[in-house]
C-alpha positions in Angstrom: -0.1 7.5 12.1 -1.5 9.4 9.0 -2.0 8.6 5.8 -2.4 11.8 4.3 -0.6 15.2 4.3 -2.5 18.5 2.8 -1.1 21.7 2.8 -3.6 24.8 3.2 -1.5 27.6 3.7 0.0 29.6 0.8 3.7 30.8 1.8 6.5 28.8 1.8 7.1 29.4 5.6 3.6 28.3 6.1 3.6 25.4 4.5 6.9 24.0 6.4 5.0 24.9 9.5 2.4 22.6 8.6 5.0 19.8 7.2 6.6 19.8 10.6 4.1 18.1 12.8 2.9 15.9 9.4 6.1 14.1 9.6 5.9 13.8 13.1 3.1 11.7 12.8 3.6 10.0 10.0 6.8 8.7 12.2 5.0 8.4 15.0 5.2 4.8 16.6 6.7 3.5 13.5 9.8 1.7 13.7 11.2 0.5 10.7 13.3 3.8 9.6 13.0 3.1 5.9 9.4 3.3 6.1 9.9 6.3 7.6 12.1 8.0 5.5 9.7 6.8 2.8 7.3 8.8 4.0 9.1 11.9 5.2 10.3 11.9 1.0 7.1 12.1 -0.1 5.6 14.6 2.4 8.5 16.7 1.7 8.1 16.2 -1.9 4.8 17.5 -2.0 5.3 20.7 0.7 8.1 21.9 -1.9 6.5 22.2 -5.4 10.0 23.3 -6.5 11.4 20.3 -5.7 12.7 17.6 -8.8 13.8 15.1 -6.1 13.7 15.0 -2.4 15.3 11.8 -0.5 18.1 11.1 1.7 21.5 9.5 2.3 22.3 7.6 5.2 25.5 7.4 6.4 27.4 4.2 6.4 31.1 4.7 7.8 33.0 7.4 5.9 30.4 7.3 2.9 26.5 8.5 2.0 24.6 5.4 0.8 21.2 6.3 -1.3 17.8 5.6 0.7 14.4 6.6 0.2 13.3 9.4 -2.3 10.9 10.7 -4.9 12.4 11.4 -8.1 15.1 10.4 -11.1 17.0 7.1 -10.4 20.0 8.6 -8.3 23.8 8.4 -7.4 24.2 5.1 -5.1 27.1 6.0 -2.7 28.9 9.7 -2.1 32.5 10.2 -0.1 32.3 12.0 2.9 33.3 15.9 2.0 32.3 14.7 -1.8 29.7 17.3 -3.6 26.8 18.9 -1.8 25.7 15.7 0.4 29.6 14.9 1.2 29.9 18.6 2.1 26.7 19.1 3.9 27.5 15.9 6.1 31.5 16.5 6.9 30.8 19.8 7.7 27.5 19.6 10.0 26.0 22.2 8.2 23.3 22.9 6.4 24.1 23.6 2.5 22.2 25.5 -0.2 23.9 26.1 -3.7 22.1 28.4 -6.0 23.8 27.4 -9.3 25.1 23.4 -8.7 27.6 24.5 -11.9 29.1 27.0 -9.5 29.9 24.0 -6.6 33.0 23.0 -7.1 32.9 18.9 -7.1 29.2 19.1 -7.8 27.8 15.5 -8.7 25.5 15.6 -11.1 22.8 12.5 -10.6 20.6 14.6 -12.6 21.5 16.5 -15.4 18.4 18.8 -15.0 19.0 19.9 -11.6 20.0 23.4 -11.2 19.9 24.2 -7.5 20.3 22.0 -4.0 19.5 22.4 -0.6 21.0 19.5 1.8 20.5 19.3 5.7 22.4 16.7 8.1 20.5 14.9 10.2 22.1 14.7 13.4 21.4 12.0 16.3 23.5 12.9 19.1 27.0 14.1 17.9 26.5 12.3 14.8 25.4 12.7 11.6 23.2 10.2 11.0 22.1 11.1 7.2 21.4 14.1 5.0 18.0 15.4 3.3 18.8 16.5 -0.2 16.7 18.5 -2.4 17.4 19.4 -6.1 15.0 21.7 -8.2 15.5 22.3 -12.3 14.6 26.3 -10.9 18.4 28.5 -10.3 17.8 29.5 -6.9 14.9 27.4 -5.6 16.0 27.1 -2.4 16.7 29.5 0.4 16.8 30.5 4.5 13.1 29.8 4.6 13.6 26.2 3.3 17.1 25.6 5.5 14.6 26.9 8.8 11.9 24.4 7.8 14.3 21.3 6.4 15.9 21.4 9.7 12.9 21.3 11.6 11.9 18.1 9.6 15.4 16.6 10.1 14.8 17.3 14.2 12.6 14.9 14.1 13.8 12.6 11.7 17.0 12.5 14.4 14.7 11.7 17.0 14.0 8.0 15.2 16.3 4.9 15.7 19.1 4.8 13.4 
């Protein structure tokens, strides 16, 4: 496993190209899955400068329950089809909102947040969890991050849930 992630290249695309095989390793062999979501947060959170709070929701029966993250203390449980994560999870899709006031049913755990980005993690046929990004930036998040963020939640599908 490392310990460390660095980041040499410049571009965002280039940056999630290194994150990709990062994560892998930091999962690597590992098997307590909160450990490595732990991880995954904080090598995500420092690959996307944009980022206010990176983490994940794991999905217990019809709801997303909070797990590991970096940022502001956070919303504990979210319905199914509920917000960004709800929506991003019910659909098995991949959702980025531009302006969270324009979401209709947005939940705001953070005031400051402007824009989201949340990707389902999927083991199987099920979604397991979702990765959920918020930046205080309108518009931080785009195609380049959905390509990259789903890499990174391949992988984090590959792991025992």
């Amino acid at each position: 496993m490392s310990e460390a992630v660095a980041f040499a290249a410049t571009d965002k695309a280039g940056r999630y190209r290194e994150l990709v095989p990062q994560v892998a390793s930091l999962v690597d062999g590992e098997p307590d899955l909160v450990a490595n979501l732990a991880n995954a947060s904080a090598a995500i959170a420092a690959c996307v400068p944009a980022a206010s709070w990176v983490g994940f929701y794991v999905r217990r029966g019809d709801e997303l329950v909070l797990g590991p993250f970096q940022g502001k203390v956070a919303c504990v449980r979210i319905a199914l089809g509920r917000g960004v994560c709800g929506t991003a999870a019910a659909e098995r899709r991949t959702v980025i909102v531009a302006d969270v006031e324009q979401f209709p049913g947005h939940i705001a755990c953070d005031s400051g947040s402007r824009s989201e980005i949340v990707v389902p993690i999927v083991r199987g046929e099920r979604v397991v969890a979702v990765l959920d990004l918020d930046s205080y930036d309108l518009a931080a998040f785009d195609d380049t991050d959905a390509a990259g963020l789903g890499e990174v939640a391949a992988v984090l599908g590959g792991l025992a849930w």
